[in-house]
C-alpha positions in Angstrom: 0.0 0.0 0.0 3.0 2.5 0.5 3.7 2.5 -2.1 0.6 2.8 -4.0 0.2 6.0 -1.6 4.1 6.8 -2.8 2.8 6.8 -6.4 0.3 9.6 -5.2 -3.2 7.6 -5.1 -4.8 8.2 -2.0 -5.1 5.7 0.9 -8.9 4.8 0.2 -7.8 4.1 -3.4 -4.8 2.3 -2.5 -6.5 -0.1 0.0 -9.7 -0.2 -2.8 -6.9 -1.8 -5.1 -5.0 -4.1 -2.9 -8.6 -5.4 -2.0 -9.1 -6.4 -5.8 -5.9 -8.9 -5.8 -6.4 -12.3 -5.7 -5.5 -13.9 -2.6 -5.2 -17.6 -3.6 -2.1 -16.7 -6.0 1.3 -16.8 -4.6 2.5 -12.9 -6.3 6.0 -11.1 -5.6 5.1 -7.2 -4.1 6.0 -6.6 -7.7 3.6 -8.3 -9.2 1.0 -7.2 -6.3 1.7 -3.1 -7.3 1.0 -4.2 -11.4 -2.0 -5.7 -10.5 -3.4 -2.9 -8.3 -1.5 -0.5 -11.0 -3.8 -1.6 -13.7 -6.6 -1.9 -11.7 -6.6 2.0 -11.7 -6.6 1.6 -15.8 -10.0 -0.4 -15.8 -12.0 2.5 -14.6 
């Protein structure tokens, strides 16, 4: 989420995105940021 918030998004968009990655997939923190990174795009 830091960095998320680091990027500029705020903290209610940042925990909005983390909530939208899947939890049954084992993902690096890098792949965790593209995931919530592109979820920003889908809007």
């Amino acid at each position: 989420m830091e960095a998320l918030i680091g990027l500029g998004y705020t903290n209610a968009e940042a925990q909005a995105a983390i909530a939208k990655i899947p939890q049954d997939q084992a993902m690096t923190l890098e792949q965790q940021v593209t995931y919530a990174l592109r979820s920003f795009s889908q809007r």
